[in-house]
Structures are given as structure tokens and as C-alpha cells.
Backbone bond lengths (Angstrom), bond angles and torsions (degrees), N, CA, C in turn:
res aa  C-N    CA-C-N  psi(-1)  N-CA   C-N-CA  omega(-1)  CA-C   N-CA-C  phi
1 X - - - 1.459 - - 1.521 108.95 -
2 X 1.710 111.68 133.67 1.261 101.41 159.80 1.473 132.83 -103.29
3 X 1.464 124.52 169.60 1.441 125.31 171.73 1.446 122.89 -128.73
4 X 1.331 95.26 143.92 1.624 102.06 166.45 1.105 114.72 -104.26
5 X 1.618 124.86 110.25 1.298 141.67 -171.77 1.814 103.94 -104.48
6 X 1.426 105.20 114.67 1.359 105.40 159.75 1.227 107.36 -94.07
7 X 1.738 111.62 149.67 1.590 135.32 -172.48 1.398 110.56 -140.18
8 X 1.570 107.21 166.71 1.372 105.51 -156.87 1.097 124.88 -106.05
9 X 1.553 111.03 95.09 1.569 106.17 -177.13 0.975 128.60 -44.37
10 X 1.065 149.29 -49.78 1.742 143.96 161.98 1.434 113.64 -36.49
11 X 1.410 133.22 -30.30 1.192 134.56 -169.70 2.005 110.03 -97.75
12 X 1.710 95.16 -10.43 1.581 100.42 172.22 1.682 82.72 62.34
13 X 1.282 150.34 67.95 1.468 153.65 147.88 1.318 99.77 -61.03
14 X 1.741 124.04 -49.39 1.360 106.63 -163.45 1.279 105.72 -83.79
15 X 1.252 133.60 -15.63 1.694 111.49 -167.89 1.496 96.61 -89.75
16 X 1.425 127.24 -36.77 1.711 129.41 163.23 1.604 91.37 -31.14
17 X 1.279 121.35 -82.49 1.808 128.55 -157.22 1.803 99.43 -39.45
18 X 1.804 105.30 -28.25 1.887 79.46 -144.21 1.706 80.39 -108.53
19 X 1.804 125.91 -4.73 0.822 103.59 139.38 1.995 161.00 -67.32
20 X 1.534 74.99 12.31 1.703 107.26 -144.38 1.416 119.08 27.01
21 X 1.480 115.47 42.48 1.404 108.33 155.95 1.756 122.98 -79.30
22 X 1.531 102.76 0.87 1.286 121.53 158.70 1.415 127.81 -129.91
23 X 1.505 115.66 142.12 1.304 107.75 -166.07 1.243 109.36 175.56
24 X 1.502 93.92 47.42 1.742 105.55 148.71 2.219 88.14 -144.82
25 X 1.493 105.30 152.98 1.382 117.03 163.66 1.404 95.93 -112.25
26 X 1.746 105.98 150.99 1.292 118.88 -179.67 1.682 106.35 -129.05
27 X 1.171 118.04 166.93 1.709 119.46 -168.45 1.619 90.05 -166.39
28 X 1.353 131.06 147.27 1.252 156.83 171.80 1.408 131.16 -159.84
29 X 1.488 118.30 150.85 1.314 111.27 -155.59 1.636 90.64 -157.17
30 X 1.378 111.14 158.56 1.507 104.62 168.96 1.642 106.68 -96.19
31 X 1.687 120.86 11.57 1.418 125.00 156.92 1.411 110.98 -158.86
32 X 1.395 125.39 159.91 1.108 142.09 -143.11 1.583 104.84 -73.12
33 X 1.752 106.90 85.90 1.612 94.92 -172.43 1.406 84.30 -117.18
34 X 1.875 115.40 -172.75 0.895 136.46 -168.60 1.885 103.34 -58.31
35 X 1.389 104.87 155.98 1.211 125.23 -39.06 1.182 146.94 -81.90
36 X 1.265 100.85 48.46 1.658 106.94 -171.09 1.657 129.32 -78.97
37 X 1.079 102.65 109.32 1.384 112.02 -173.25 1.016 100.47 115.37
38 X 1.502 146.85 -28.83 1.582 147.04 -164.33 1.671 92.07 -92.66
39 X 1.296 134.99 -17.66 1.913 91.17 -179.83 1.489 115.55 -126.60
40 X 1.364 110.53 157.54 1.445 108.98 -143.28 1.994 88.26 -126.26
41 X 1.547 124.18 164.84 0.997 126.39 -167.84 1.617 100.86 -87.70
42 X 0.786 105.96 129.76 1.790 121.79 -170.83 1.507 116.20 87.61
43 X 1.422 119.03 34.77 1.187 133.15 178.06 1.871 96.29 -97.21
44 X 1.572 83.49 150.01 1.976 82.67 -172.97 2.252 94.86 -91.19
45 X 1.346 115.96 152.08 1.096 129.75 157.07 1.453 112.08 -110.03
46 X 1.402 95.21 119.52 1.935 102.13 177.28 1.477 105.05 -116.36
47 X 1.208 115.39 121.36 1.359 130.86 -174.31 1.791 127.55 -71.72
48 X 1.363 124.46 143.74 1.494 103.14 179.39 1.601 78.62 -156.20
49 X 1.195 119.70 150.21 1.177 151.51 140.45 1.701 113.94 -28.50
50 X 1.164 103.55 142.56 1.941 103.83 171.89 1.197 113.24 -113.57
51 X 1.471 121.52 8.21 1.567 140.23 160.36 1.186 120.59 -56.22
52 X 1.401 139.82 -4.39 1.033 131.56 -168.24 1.735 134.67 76.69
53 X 1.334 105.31 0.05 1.300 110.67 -168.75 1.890 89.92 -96.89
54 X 0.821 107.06 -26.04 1.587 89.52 167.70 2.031 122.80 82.71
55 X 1.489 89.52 20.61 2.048 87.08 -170.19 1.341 93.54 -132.72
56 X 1.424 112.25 139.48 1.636 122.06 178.89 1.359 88.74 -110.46
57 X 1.502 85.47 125.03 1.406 139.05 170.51 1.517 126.03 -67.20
58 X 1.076 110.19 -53.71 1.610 116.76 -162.21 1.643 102.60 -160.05
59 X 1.526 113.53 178.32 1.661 109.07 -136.75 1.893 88.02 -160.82
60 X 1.009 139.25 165.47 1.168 157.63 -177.52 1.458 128.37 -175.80
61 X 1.202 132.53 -174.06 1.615 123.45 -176.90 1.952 103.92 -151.31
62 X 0.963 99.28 130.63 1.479 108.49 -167.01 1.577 97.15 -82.97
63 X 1.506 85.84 126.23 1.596 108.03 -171.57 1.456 109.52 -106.26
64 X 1.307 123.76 -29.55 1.773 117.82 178.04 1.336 96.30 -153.33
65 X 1.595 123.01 157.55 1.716 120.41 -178.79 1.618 91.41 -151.38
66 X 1.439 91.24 130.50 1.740 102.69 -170.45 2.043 93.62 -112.56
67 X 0.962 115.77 116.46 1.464 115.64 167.61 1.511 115.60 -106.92
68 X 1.265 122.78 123.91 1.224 120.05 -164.00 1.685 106.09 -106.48
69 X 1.556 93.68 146.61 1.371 118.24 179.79 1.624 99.60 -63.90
70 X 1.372 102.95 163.74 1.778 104.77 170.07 1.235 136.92 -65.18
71 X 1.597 131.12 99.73 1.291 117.49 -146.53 1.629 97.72 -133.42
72 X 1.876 98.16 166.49 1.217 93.06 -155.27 1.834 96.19 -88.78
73 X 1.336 122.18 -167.00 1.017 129.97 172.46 2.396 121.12 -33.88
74 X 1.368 74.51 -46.76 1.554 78.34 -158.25 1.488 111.05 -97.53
75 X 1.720 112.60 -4.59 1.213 139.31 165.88 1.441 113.90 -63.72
76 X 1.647 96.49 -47.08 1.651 116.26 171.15 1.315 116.56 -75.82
77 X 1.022 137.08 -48.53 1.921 137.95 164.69 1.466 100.33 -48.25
78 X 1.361 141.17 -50.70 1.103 134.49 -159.91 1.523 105.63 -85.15
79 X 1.089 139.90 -29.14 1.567 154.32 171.81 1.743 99.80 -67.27
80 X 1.226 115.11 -48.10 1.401 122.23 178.03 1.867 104.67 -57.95
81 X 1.144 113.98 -52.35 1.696 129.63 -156.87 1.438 91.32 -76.30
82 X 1.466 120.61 -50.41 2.038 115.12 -173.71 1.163 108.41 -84.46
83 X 1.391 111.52 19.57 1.685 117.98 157.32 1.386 116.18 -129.95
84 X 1.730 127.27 23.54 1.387 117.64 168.07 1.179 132.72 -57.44
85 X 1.291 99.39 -19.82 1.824 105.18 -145.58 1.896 89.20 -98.59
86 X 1.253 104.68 -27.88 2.069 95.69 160.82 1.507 113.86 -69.04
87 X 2.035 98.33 -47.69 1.610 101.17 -176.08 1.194 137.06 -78.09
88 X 1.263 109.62 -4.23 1.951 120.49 168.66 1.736 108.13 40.46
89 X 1.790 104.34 23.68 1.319 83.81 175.57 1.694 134.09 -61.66
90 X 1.100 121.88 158.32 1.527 111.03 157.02 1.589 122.54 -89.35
91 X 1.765 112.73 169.33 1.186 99.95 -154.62 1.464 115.62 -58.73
92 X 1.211 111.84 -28.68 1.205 131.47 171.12 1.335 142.68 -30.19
93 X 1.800 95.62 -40.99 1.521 125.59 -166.80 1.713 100.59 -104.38
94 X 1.881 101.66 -39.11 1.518 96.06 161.91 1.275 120.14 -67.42
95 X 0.857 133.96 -35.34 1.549 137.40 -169.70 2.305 106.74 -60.49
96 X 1.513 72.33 -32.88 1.785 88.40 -177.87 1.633 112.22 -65.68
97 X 1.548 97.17 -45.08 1.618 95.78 -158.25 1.606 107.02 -104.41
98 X 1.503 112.48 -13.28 1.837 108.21 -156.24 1.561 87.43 -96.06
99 X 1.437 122.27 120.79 1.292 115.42 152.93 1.725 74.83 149.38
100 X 0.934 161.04 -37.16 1.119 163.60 -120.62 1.564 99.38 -94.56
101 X 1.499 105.30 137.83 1.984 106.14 174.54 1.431 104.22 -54.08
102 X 1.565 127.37 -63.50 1.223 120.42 174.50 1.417 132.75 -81.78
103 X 1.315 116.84 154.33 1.537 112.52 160.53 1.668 120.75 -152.48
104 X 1.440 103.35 141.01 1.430 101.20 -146.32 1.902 73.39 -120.62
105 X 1.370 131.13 115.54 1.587 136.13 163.70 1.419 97.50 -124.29
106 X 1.282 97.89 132.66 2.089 141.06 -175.15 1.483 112.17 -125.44
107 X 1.261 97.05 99.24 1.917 108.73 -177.31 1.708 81.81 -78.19
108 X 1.162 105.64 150.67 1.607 137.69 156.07 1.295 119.95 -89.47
109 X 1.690 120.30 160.12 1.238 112.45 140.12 1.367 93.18 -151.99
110 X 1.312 116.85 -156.91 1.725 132.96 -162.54 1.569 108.24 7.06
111 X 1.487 112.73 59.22 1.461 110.53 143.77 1.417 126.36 -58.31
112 X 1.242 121.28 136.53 1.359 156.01 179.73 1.012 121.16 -169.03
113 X 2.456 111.57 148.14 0.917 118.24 -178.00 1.884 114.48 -66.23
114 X 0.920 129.53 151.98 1.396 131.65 -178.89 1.861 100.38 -77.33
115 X 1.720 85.67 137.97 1.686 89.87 -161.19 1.769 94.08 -60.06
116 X 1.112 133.51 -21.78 1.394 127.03 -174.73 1.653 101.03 -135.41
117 X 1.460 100.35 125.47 1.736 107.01 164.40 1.568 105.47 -62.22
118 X 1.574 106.94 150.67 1.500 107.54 174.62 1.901 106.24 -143.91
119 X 0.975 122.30 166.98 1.389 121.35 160.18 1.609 110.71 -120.23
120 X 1.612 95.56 154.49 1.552 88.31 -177.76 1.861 136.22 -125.09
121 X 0.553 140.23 153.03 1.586 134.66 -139.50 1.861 87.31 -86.59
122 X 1.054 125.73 95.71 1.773 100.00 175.35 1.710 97.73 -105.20
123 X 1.323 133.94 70.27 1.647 141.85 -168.63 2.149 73.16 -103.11
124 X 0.907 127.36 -64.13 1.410 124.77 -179.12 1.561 127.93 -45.53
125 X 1.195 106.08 9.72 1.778 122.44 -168.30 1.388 102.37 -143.24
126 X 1.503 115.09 121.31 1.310 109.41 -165.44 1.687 95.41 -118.86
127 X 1.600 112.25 -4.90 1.122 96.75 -175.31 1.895 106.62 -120.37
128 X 1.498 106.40 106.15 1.559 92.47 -160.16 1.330 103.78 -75.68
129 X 1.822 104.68 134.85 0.891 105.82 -176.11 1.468 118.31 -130.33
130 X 1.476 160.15 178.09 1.415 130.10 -158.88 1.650 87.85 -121.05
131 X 1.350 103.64 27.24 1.709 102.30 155.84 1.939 113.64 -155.84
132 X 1.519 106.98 134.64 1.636 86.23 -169.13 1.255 87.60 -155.54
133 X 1.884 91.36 116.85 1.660 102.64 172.95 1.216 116.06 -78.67
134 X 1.672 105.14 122.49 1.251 87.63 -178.44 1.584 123.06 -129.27
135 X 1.805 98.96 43.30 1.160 109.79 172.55 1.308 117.03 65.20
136 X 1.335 144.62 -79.85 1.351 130.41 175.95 2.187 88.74 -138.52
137 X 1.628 89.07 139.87 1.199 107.02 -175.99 1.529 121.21 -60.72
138 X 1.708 131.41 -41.55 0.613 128.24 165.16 1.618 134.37 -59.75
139 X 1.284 108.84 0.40 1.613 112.83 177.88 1.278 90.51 -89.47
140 X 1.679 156.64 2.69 1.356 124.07 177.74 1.467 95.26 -135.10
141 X 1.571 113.92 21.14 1.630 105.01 168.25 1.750 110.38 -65.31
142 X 0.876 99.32 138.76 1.691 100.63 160.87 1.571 106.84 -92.97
């Protein structure tokens, strides 16, 4: 399966990933939304910007997927913190995700830029979301 993972331009996520000084993605929710439960180890991650420019960049392959049971506040900060040193979040991005009932963390590996930038058609996704499986990549190239 593939994904379209939006990342956080302000936080420079992708040059961390393709430096692999990062290399776990994190997602949280106060209920079990995407992508939890949807990604599996050898699933491709295709990268895009949350800037608005709209072109995935770079590509990786999901190496481990931790889905977390329902946890309380401080269960969730502490699950967030013994995973900084993959998640390089900033305070910003921690402040966003650690505390959350769920948590969905996706180790990477073989990041690289994609031999060709592309943009992608999301007219088939009505609910934008900053992750979208979309099963095989070439069905939403434009």
C-alpha cells in the first residue's frame, strides 16, 4: 500500500527524513483516525510538503508501525519523549501530538528524493487529511 504523507514545512521534516536524522513519523488523535491501523511494514511513504505547493518530493519504506492502545494523558507524553531521538520533533510539533489518546509511530528506512517530482490529483478525497492512503501511487499522479 501506498501513502501520501503531509509534513511540516516549518519544522524542515523532510530534509531531517532525507537526512535521516529523522526516522520515525508520528500521527495522534483523541480517536482512532487515520492512520491507525491502515499502515503495514513494507508500505511505501511518499512525501509532500504542507506549504501548499502541492509536489511529493521524496519516498521511504515503512520499517516498524507501533499503534497504540488507549492512553491517558501522561501515558501519551511519555510514549512521545522515549521516541524523540527518531522523532526530532520541535516543541511545537510535541506540544501537538504528546498527550493524545491515540498514537500511531512509523519508523522509516531508505529515504530518498523521488527520481521525478510529481503532484497529485486528490479530487477523490473529500476529507483533507495530512495522510491519504492511496493504495497504489500511480492512481493519483497527475
Amino acid at each position: 500500500m501506498d501513502h501520501v504523507v503531509y509534513l511540516d514545512a516549518k519544522a524542515d521534516e523532510l530534509n531531517k527524513i532525507l537526512s535521516k536524522e529523522k526516522t520515525m513519523i508520528i500521527r495522534g488523535a483523541t480517536g482512532r483516525k487515520l492512520p491507525y491501523g491502515r499502515v503495514n511494514i513494507g508500505d511505501v511513504l511518499y512525501f509532500i510538503n504542507n506549504n501548499a505547493e502541492g509536489i511529493v518530493k521524496a519516498k521511504a519504506i515503512v520499517q516498524n508501525v507501533f499503534n497504540s492502545d488507549k492512553m491517558d494523558e501522561a501515558e501519551s507524553i511519555e510514549l512521545v519523549k522515549s521516541n524523540q531521538d527518531k522523532l526530532k520533533l520541535t516543541d511545537k510539533q510535541f506540544e501537538r501530538w504528546a498527550g493524545k489518546r491515540y498514537i500511531v509511530l512509523i519508523e522509516i528506512t531508505a529515504a530518498q528524493l523521488c527520481s521525478e517530482e510529481f503532484r497529485i490529483d486528490k479530487s477523490s478525497y473529500s476529507n483533507m487529511d495530512d495522510w491519504l492512503p492511496v493504495e497504489n501511487i500511480d492512481s493519483v499522479k497527475e
